[in-house]
C-alpha positions in Angstrom: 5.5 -7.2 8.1 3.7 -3.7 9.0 0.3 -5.2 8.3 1.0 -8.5 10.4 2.3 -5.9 13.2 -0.2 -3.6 13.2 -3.0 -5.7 12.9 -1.7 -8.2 15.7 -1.4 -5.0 17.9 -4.9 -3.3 17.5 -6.1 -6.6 19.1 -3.9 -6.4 22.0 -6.0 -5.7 25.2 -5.4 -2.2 27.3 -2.9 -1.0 25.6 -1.0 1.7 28.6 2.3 2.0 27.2 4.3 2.6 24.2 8.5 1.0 23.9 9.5 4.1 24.4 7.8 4.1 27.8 5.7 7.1 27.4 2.6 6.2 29.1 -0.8 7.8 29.4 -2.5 9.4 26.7 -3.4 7.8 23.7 -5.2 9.4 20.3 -6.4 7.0 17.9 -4.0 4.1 18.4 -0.6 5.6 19.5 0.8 7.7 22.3 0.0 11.1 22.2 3.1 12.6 22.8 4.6 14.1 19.7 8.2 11.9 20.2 6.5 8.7 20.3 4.0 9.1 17.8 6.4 6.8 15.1 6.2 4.2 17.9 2.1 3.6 17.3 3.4 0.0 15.4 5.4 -0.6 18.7 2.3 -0.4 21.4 2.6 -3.5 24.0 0.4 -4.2 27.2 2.0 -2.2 30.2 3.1 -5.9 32.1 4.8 -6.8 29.2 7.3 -4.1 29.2 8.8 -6.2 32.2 11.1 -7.6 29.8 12.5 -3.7 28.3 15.8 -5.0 26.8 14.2 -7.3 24.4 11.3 -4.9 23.6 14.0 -2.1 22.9 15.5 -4.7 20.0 12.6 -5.4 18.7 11.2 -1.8 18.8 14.6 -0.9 17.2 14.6 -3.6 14.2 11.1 -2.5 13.6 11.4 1.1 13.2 14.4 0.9 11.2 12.3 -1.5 8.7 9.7 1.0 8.7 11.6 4.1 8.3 13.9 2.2 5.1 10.2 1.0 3.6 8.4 3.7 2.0 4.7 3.7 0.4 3.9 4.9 -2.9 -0.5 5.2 -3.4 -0.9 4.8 -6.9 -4.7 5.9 -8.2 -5.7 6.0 -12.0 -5.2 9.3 -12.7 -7.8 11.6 -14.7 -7.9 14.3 -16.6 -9.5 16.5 -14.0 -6.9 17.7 -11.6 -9.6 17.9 -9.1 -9.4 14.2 -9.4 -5.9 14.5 -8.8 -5.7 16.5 -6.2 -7.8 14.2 -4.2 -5.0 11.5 -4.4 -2.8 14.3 -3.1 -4.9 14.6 0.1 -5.1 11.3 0.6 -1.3 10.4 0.4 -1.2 13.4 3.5 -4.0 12.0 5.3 -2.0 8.3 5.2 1.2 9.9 6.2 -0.7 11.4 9.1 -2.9 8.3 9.9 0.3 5.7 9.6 3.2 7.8 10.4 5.1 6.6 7.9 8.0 9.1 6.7 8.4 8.3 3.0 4.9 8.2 1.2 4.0 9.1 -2.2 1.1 9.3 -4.7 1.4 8.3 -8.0 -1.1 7.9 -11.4 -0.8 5.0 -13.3 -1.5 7.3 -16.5 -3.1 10.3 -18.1 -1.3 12.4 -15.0 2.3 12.9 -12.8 3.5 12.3 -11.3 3.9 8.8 -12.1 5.0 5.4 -10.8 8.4 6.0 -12.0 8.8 9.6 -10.6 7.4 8.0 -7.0 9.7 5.2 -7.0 12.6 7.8 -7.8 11.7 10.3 -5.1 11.0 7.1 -2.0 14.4 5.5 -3.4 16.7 9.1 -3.2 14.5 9.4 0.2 16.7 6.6 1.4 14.2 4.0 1.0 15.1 -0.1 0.3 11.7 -1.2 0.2 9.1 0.4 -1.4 5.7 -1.0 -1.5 2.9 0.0 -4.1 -0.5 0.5 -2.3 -2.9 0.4 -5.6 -6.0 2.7 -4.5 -8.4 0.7 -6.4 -11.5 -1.7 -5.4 -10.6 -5.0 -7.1 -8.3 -6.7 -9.0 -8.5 -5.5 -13.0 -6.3 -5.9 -15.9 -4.5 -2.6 -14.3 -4.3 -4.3 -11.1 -3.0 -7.7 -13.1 -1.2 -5.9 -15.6 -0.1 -2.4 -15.6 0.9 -1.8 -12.6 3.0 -4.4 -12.2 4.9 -3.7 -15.2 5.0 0.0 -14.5 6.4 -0.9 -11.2 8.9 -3.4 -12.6 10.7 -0.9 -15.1 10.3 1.8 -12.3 12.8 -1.0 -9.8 14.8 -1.5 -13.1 16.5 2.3 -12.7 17.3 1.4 -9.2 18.7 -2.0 -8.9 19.0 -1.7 -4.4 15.7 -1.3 -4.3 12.9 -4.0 -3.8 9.6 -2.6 -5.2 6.5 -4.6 -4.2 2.7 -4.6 -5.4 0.3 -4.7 -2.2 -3.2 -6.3 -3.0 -6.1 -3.5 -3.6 -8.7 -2.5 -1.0 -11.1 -5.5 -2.1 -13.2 -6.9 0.0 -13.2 -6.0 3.7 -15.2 -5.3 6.5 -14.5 -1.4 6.8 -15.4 -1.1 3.9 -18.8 -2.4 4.2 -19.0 0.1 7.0 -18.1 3.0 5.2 -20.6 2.9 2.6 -23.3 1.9 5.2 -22.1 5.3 7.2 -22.5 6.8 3.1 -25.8 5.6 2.8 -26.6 6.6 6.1 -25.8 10.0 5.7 -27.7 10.1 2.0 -30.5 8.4 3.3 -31.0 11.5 5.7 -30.0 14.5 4.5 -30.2 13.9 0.6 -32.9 14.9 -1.8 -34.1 12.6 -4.1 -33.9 13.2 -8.2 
């Protein structure tokens, strides 16, 4: 549901006001005032904040679904906690970019914490949905296989909980752009071997 919103929102046109009615300045995608920055989801076109009441509701309904769902960004894991680490700043970096309250990294194996712990700490967060965000590229056996099953015996130990397995980055068109920007930047400031 938090895709579908977000998505159908980033193509709305002049965006001038948030639910909450703070109006104005806007930083990357959501009003820039610290009290409003959890409404980013909730952005509608200034006329269409006419009809207040309703938006209210559904500003309402979706912020408490988004503050019961939590995420859980589940990498490999390596031996090298410099590896691990970088899962670490990229489970901040989310929180910061999505404003999401409940987010957690998690290895599939070699290091912690794991699925299991993750799932523990979103579900005694208050969370009743948590959904697995698999930082991988495409869909493998651990993609298939592993994490599924680690998820499923994770949502065994807390039976009010509904655990789901998003799809992996995969294809997409920002991610064509990154590496384009990647080989951009190697293309001019790299040596060659």
């Amino acid at each position: 549901m938090h895709v579908a919103a977000y998505n159908t929102v980033q193509r709305l046109p002049r965006v001038r006001s948030c639910v909450c009615k703070h109006s104005s300045a806007f930083r990357r995608g959501y009003c820039s005032r610290s009290a409003c920055r959890k409404h980013y989801l909730l952005f509608r076109p200034a006329s269409s904040l006419a009809s207040s009441h309703n938006h209210a509701k559904q500003a309402e309904a979706m912020l408490s679904s988004a503050e019961s769902t939590a995420v859980v960004v589940v990498d490999h894991g390596s031996r090298r906690e410099a590896s691990n680490r970088m899962l670490e700043q990229f489970v901040n970096l989310y929180r910061q970019t999505s404003g999401r309250q409940i987010v957690e990294g998690a290895h599939m194996e070699i290091a912690e914490p794991t699925i299991a712990d993750a799932v523990r700490k979103c579900a005694s967060a208050g969370a009743t949905t948590i959904v697995v965000a698999p930082y991988f590229l495409s869909r493998g056996r651990h993609i298939q296989e592993d994490i599924p099953a680690l998820v499923a015996a994770a949502q065994e130990q807390h039976p009010g909980v509904k655990c789901i397995v998003a799809e992996p980055i995969g294809l997409d068109p920002l991610m064509a752009q990154l590496i384009e920007m990647r080989v951009q930047t190697a293309s001019t400031t790299a040596t060659a071997y």
